[in-house]
Every structure is written in C-alpha cells, then in structure tokens.
Backbone bond lengths (Angstrom), bond angles and torsions (degrees), N, CA, C in turn:
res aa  C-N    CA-C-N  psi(-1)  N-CA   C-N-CA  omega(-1)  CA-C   N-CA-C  phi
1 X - - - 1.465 - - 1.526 112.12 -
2 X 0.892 135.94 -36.76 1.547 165.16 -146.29 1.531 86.20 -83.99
3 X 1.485 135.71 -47.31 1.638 148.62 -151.46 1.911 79.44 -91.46
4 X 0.958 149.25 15.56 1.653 142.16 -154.65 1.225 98.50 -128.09
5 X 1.192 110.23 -38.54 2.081 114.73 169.56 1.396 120.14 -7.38
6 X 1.021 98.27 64.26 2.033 103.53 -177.82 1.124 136.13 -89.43
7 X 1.318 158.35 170.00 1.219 112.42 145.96 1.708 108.10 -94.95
8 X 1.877 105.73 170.11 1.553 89.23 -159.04 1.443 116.04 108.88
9 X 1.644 97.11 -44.07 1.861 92.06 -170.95 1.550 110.64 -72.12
10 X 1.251 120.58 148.95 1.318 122.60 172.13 1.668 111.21 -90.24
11 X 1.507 123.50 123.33 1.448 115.64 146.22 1.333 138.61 -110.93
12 X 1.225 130.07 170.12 1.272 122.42 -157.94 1.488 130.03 11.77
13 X 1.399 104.93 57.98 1.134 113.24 175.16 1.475 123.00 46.69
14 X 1.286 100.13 38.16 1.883 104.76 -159.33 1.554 115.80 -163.69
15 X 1.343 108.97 -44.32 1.741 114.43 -175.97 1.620 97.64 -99.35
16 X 1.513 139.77 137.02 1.305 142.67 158.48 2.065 94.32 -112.63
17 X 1.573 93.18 84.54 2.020 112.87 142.67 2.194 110.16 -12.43
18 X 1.217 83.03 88.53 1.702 80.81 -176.82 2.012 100.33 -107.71
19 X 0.973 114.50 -72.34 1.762 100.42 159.28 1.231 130.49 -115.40
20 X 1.175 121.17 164.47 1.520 134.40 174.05 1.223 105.23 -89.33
21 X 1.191 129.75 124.95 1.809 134.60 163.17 1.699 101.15 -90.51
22 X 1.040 125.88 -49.94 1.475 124.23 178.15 1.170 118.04 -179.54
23 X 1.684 115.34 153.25 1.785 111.92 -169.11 2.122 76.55 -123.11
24 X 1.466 91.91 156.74 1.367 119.44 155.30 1.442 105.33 -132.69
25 X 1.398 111.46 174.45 1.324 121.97 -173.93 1.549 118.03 -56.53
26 X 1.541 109.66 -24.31 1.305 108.79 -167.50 1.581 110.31 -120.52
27 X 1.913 107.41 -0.89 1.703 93.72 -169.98 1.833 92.58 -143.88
28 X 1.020 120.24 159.29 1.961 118.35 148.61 1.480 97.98 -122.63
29 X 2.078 96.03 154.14 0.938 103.46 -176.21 1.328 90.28 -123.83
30 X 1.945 120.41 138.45 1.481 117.54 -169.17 1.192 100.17 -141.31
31 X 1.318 118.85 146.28 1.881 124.98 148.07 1.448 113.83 -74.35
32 X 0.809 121.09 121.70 1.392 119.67 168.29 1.660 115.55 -140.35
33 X 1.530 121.26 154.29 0.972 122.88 -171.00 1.286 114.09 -77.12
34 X 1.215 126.26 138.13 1.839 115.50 168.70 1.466 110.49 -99.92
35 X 1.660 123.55 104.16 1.513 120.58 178.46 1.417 104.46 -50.15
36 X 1.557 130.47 -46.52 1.119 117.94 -161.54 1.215 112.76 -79.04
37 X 1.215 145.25 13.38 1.605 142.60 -172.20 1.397 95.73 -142.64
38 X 1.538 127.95 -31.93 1.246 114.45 156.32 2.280 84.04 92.17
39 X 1.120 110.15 22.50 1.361 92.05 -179.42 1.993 93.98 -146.05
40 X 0.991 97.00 162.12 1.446 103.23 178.41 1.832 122.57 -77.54
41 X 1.268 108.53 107.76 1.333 98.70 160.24 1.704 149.07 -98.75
42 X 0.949 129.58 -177.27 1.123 130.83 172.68 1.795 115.47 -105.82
43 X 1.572 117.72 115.65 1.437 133.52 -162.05 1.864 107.26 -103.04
44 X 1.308 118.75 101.88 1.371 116.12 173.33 1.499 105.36 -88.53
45 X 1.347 114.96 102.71 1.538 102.25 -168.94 1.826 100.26 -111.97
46 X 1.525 93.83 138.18 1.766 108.34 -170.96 1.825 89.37 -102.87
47 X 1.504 113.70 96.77 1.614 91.90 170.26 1.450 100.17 -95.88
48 X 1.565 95.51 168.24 1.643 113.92 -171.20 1.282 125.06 92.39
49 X 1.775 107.62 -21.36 1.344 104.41 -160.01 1.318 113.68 -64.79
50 X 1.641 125.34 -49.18 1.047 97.59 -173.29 1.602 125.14 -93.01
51 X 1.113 118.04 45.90 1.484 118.07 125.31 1.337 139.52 -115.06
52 X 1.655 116.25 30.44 1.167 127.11 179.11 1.878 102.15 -96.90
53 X 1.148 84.20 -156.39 1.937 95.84 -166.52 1.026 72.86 -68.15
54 X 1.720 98.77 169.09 1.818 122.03 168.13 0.997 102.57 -68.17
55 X 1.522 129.72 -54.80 1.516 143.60 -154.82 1.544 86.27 -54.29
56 X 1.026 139.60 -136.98 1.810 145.37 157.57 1.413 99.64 45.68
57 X 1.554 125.10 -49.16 1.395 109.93 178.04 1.424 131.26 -74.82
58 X 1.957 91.90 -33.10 1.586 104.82 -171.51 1.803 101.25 -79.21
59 X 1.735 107.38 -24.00 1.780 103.70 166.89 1.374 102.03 -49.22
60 X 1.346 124.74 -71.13 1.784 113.16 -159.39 1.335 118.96 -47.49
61 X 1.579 113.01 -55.56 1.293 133.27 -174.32 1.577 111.57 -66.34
62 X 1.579 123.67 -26.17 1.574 116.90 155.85 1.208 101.03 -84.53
63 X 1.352 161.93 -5.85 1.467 151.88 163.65 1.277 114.54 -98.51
64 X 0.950 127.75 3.70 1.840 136.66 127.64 1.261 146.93 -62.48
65 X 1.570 94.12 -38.58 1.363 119.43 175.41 1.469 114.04 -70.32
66 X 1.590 86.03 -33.47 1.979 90.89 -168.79 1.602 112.95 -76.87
67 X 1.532 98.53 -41.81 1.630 111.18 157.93 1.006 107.41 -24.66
68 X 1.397 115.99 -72.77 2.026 116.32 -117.63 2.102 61.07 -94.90
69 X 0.949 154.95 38.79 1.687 135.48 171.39 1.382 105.30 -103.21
70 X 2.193 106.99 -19.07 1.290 100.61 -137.33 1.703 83.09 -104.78
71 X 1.691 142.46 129.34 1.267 143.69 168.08 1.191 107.50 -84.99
72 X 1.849 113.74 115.10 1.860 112.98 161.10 1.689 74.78 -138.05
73 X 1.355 81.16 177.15 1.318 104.19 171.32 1.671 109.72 -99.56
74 X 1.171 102.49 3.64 1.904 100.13 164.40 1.350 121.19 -144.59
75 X 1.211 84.09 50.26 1.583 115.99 165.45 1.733 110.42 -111.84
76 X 0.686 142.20 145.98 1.578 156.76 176.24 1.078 108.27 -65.60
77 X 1.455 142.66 106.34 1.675 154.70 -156.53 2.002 89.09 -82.46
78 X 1.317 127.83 106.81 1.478 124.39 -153.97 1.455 92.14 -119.78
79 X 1.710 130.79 121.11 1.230 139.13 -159.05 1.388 101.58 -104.62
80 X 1.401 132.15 -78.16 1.530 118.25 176.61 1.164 97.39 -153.21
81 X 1.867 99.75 158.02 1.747 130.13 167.83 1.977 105.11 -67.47
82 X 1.046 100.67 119.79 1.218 99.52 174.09 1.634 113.55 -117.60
83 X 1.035 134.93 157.67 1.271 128.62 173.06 1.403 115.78 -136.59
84 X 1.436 133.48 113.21 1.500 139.58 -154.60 1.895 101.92 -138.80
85 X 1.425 116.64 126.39 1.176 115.17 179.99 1.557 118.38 38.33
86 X 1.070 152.53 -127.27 1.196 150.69 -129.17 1.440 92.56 -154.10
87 X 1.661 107.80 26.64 1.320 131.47 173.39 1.659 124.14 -100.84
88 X 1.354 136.73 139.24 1.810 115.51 161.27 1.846 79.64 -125.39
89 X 1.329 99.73 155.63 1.271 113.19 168.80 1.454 146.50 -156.07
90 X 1.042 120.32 95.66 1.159 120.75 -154.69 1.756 118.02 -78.72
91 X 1.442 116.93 133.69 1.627 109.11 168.35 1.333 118.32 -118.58
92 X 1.113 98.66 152.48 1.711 113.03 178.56 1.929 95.83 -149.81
93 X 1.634 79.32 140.89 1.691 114.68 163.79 1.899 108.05 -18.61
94 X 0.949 152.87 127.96 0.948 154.91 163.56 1.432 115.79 -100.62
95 X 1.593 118.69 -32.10 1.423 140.89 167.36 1.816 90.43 49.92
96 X 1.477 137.81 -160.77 1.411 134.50 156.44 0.959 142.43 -23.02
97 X 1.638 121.30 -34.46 1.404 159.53 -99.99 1.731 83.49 -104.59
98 X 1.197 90.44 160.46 1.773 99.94 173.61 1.719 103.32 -168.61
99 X 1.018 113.71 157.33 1.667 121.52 -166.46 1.602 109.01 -74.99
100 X 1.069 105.36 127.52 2.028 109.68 169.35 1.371 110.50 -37.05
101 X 1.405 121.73 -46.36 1.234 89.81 -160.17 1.628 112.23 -76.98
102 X 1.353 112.23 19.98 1.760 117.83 174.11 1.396 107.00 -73.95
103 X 1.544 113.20 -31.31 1.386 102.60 -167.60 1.464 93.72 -111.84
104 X 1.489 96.85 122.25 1.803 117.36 -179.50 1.302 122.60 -87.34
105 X 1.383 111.84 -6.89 1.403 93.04 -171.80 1.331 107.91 -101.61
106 X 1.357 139.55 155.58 1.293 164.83 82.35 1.501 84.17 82.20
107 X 1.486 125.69 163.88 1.603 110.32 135.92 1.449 87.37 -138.47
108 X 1.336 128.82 -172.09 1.283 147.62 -159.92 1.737 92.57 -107.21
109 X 1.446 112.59 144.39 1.345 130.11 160.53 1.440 119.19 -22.19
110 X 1.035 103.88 -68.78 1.931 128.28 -166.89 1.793 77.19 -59.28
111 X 1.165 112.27 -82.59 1.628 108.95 -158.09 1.324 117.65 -43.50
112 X 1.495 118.66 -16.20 1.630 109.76 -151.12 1.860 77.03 -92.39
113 X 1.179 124.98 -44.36 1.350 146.78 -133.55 2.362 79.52 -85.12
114 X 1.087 97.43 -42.42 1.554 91.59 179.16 1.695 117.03 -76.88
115 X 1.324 101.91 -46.03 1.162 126.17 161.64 1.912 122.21 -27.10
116 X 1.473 94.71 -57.46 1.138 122.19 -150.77 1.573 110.09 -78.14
117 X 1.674 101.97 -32.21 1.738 131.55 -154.82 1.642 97.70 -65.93
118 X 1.691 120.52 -66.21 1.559 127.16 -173.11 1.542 99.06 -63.48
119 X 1.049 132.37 -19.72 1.814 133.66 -171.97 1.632 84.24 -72.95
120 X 1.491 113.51 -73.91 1.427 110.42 -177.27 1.402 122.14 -28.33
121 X 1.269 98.25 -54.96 2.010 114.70 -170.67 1.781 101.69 -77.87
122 X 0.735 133.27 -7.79 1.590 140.76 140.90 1.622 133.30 -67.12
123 X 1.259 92.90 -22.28 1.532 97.50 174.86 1.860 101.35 -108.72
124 X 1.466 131.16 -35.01 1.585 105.65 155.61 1.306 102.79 -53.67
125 X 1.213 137.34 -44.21 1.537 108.37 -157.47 1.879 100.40 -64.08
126 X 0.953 115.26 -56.15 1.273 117.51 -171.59 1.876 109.75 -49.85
127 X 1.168 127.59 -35.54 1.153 127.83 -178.97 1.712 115.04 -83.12
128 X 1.460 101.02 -22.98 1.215 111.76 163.71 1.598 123.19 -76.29
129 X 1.054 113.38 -36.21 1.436 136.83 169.02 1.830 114.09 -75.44
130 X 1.785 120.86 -9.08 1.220 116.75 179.17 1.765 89.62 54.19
131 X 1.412 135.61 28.07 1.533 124.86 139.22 1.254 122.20 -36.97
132 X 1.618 154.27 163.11 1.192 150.39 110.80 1.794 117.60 -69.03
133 X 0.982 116.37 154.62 1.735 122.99 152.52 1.226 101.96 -138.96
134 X 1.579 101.79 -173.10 1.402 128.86 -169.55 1.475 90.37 -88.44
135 X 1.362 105.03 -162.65 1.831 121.93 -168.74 1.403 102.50 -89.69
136 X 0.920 110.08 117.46 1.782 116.51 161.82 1.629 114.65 -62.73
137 X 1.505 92.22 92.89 1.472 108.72 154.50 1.821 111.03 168.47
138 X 1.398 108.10 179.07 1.495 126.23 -132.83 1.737 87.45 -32.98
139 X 1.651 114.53 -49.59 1.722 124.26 -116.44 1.592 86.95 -94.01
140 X 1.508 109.32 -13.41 1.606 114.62 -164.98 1.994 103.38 -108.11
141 X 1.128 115.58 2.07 1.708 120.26 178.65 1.613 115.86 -118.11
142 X 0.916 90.00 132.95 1.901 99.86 -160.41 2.046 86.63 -97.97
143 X 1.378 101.19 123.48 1.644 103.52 153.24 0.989 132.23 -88.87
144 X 1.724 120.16 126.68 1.276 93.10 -171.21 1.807 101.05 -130.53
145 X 1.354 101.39 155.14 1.712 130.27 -173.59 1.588 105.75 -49.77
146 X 1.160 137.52 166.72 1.201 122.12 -33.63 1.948 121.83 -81.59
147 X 1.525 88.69 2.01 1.838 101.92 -170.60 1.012 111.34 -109.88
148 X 1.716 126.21 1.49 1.285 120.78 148.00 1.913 87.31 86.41
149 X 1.085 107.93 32.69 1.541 108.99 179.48 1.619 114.48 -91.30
150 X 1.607 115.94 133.29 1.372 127.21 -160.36 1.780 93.39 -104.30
151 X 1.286 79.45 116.02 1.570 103.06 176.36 1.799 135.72 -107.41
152 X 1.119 111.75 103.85 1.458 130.21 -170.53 1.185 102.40 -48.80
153 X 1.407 142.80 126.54 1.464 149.26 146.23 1.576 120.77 -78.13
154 X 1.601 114.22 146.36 1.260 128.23 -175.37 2.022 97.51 -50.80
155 X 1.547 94.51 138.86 1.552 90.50 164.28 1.692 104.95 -124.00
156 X 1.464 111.59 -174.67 1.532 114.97 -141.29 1.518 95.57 -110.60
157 X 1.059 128.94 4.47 1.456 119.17 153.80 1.773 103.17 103.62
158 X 1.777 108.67 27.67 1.296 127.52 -159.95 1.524 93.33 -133.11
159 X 1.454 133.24 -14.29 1.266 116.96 -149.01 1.526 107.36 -115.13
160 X 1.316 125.99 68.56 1.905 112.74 -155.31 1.731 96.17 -64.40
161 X 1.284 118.48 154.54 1.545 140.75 166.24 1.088 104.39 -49.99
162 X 1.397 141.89 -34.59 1.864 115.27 176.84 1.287 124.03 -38.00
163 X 0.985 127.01 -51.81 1.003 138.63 -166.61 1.662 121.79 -69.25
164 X 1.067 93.54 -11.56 1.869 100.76 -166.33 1.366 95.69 -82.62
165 X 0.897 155.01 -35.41 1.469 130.01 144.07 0.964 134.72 -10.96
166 X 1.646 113.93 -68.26 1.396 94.58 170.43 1.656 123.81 -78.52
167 X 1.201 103.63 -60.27 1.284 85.25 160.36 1.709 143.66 10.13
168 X 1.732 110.76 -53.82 0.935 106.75 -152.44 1.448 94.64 -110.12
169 X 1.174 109.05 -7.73 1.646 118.70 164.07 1.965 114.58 -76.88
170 X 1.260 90.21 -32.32 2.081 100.12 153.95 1.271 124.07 -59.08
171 X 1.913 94.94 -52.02 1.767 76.12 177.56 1.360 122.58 -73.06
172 X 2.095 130.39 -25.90 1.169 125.78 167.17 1.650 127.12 -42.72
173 X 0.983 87.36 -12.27 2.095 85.64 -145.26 1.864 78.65 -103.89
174 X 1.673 118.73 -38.63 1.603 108.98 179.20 1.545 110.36 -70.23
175 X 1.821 108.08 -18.09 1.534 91.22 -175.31 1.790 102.92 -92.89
176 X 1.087 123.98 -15.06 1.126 111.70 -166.31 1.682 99.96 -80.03
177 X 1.175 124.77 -32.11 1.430 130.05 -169.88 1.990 118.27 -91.40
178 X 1.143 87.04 -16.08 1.759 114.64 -174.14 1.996 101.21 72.91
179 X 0.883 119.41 -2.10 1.710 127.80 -172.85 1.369 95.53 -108.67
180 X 1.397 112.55 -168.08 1.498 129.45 -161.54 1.956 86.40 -134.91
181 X 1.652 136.86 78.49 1.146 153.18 -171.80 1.789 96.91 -68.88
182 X 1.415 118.71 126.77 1.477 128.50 150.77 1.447 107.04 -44.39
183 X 1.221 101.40 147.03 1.340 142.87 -179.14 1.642 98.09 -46.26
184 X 1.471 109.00 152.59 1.602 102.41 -174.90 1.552 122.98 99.91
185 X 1.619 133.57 -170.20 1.107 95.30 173.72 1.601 124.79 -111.50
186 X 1.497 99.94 170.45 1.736 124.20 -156.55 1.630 87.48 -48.40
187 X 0.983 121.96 -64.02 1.444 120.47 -168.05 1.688 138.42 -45.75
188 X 1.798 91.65 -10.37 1.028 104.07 158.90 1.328 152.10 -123.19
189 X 1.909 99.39 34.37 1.456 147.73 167.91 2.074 87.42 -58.37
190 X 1.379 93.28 121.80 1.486 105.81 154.67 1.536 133.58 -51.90
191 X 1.187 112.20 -24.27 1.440 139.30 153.64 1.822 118.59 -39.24
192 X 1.421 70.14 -61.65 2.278 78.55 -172.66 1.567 104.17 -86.32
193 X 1.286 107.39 -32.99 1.259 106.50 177.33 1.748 131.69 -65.89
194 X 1.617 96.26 -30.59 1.490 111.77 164.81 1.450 108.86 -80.93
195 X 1.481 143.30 -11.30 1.533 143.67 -173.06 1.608 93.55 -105.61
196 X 1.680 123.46 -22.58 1.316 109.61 173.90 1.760 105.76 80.80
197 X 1.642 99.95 18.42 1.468 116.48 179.79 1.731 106.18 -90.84
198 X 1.391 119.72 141.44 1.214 125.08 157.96 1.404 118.44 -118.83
199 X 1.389 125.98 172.40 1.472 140.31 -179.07 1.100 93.72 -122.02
200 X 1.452 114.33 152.45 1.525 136.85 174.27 1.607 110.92 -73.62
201 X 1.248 135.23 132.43 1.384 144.57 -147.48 1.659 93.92 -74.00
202 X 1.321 116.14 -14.19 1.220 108.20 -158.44 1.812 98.72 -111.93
203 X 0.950 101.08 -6.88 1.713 119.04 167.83 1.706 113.76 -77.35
204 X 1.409 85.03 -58.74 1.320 96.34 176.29 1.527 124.22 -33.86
205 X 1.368 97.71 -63.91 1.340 130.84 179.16 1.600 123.88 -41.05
206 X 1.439 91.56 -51.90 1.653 104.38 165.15 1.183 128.31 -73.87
207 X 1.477 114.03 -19.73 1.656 121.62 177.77 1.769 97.65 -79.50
208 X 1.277 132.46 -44.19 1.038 167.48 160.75 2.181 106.08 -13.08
209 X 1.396 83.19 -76.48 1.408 107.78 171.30 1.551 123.22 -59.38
210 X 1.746 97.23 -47.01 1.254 110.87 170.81 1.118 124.84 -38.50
211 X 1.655 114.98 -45.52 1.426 120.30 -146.19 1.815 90.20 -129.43
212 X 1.095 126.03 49.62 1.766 136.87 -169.22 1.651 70.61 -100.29
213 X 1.786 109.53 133.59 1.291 103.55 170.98 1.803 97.23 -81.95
214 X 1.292 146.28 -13.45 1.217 133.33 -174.03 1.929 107.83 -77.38
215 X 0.931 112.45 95.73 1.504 108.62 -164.70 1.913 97.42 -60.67
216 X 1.405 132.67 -15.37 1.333 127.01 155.97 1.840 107.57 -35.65
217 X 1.102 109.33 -55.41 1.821 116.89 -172.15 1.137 116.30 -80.51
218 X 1.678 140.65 4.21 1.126 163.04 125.03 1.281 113.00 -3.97
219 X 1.546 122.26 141.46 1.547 105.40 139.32 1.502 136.12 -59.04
220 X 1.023 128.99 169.34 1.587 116.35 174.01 1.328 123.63 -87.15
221 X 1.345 132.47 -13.36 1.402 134.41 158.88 1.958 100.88 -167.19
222 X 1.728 75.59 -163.19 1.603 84.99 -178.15 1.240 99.56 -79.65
223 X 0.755 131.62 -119.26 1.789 134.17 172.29 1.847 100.89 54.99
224 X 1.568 104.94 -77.62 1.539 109.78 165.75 1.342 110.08 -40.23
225 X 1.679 118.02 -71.17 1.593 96.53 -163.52 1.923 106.74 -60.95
226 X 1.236 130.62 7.21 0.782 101.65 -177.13 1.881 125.94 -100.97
227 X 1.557 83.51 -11.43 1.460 112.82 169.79 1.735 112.53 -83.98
228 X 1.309 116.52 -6.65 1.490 124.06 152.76 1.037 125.47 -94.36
229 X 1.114 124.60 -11.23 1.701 127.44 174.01 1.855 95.83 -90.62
230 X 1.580 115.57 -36.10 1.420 94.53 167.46 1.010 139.40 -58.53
231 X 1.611 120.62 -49.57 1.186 122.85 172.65 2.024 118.12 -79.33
232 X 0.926 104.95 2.86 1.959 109.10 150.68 1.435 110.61 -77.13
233 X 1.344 121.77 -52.52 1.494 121.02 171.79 1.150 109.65 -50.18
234 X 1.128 115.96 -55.90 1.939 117.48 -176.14 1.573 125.25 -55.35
235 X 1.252 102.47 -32.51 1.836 114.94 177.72 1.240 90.47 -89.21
236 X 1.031 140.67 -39.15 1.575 127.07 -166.74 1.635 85.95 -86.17
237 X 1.044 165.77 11.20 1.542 148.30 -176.55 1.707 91.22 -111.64
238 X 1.599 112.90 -32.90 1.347 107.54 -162.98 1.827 119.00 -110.65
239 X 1.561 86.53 4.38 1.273 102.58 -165.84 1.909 106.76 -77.20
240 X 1.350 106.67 126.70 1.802 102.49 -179.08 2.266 106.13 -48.70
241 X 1.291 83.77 134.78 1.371 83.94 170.57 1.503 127.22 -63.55
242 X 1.390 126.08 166.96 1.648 120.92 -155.48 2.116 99.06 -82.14
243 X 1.067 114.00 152.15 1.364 130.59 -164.51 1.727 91.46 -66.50
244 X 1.358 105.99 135.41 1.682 110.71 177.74 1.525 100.66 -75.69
245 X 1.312 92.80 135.39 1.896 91.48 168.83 1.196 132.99 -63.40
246 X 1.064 109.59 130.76 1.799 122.52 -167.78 1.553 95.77 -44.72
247 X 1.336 118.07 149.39 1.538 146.06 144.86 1.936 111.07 -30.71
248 X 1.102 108.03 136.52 1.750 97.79 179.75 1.592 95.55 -93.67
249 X 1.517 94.78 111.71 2.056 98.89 156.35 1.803 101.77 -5.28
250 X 1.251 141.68 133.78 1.682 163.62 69.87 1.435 87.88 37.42
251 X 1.566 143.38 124.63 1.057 126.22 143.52 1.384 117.63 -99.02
252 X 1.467 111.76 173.26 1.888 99.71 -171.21 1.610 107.59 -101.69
253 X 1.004 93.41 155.62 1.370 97.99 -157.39 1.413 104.08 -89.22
254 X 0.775 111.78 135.84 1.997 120.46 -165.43 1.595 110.56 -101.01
255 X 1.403 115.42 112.62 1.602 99.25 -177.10 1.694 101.62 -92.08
256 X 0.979 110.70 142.74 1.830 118.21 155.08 1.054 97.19 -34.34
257 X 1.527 105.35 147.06 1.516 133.72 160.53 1.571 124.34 -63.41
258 X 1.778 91.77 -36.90 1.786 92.88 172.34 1.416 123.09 -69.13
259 X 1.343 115.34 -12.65 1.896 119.82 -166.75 1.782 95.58 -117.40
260 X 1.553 121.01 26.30 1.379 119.58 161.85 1.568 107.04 -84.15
C-alpha cells in the first residue's frame, strides 16, 4: 500500500495527498488536504512500519511524543499519530509554510544570522526537553508565512543530537551561498566570490568551527552557538557602516586636433 503514495489518494478517511516534498528510505513528506479542518496539512508518513520490528515503531512514536512535549514557536504545532494500513502517520499544521529548500536563492548575512537565532533557541529547548527532530537542513525545515520563520519537523527516533552542529553550520554556509560550499571558509564559495559578496570574519568563523570534521574543535553545544550569533548581531547593529566609494577623478577633456 505504502508503493500507492499518489497524489489524489485518500487516507484515513480524512487527509487527500496533494504533493510530495521528498521520500527517504524510511519517511515521505506530503501536503495534503485535511477535510475535517478544512485546512492544509503537513503528512510525515512512516510506510511499512507497522509490520516492521516493534522496536522501529515504538522509536518513531517515542520521538514524537518527545517532540510534540517540547513548546517553541518553531517547532511544528504536531496534531496526531495515526496508523492506517501498513501505514503510521503523523500530521502537523502546515499553515502557508513550504520547505527551504524551495527557496534557492542566496539570503544576505544579517538575515540568515536573524533568521537563524529562534531555530537555534528551538533546538536547546528540544535538547533540553530530550525532544527529537528531523535532520537539520534545507529539504527537512518548513517556512513559514508571514515572518519567514524556520521551522523544525518531528524526527523518527534515528537522529541523535551530536551531530547537529555540524549540520547546522551546512545548512548556514548552503543558505548563505544558495550551493552546498567546501569545507573551509564561506567566503571562498565561488558563489560569493562571483556576486563580489563577503561574510563578516566573525560569521565566518562560526560556520567554520561548526563544520571542523574533528567534533573535539567544535563548539560545545547549542547554548554557545547561540550566544555567538548574539554577539555577531550586536557588532553588526553597532558596527560603523562600510566607507562610500570615492568619486571617479574629473577627466580632462581632450579637444581634437582639427578644432585647435
């Protein structure tokens, strides 16, 4: 049943599957309509599960649970576990919202860095809270209207927090460049370098650290990066603006030889 993923298909007598954002081996991610609320949601569907091991089922369904415990406002508002055919399925609010990696372009420093700050303070809460999510990056964060707010989705009880560090220094360095930039620093993505764009040394630095494959050279949690994204906001709010470009030299005006 699970191979039927259409759009069109009806489940539980309630959601009609309108797009696919992306399948991995173990999850789909869908819009689908909800008749009974009359508003569009968002469908994390686990097929197979329930005829797989127990263990695998009771992972999703305790890494849901722990989610939907944890309250931010960029966290994914998560309504109920459903389980349909050889289906489990989870919904959450979709509200306008549509996934980052839809929007390709570039964004500017200042924005990613504002952008970026409540995503952070959503993930202590969740680590503080023993929450799970999904993977931090573009294809796995729902945007949502009207504040352009980056929203964490439930993950499947597969994804431990080490890793979100780097990670989340991947997704900076892909949004600031609109590409997926080598290791090292952002500024020297072919991207910024062909737009004649730079990053602030102190941006840099943190994307930098972020993404050190020796997790020894790491920051030590979120909390830190989040107390570095403050004080980048703060020098950049207080920092003198960049010097206007000089005037071009007057050139002299050359008369023809014939009108001497």
């Amino acid at each position: 049943m699970s191979g039927d993923l259409q759009p069109g298909r009806r489940l539980l007598d309630r959601f009609v599957l309108q797009r696919r954002l992306h399948a991995t081996a173990g999850s789909h991610l869908w819009f689908a309509g909800d008749e009974r609320l009359s508003s569009t949601q968002l469908l994390q569907i686990y097929p197979g599960v329930t005829d797989a091991d127990d263990a695998v089922r009771e992972a999703i369904i305790r890494s849901v649970r722990a989610y939907r415990r944890v309250r931010h406002r960029h966290l994914s508002t998560v309504g109920d576990l459903h389980e349909a055919d050889d289906l489990l399925v989870v919904s959450m609010d979709a509200g306008d919202g549509r996934l980052l990696s839809e929007h390709a372009s570039p964004l500017p420093h200042r924005e990613l860095v504002r952008r970026c700050r409540p995503l952070v303070d959503a993930l202590v809460h969740l680590h503080d809270g023993d929450g799970e999510h999904g993977r931090i990056d573009a294809a796995h964060i729902l945007r949502q209207e009207p504040e352009d707010a980056w929203v964490l989705l439930p993950g499947d009880g597969t994804q431990p927090h080490r890793p979100d560090l780097r990670r989340l220094g991947d997704l900076m360095a892909t949004v600031l460049t609109g590409g997926r930039p080598s290791s090292g620093s952002v500024n020297n993505a072919p991207e910024l370098l062909h737009e004649g764009r730079t990053v602030p040394a102190l941006l840099d630095q943190l994307i930098r650290e972020l993404r050190e494959a020796d997790p020894s050279a790491r920051l030590a949690g979120m909390r830190d990066v989040a107390t570095r994204l403050d004080q980048i906001d703060e020098f950049a709010a207080t920092a003198p603006p960049p010097p206007a470009p000089r005037p071009a030299s007057p050139q002299p005006t050359r008369v023809p030889a014939a009108s001497r």
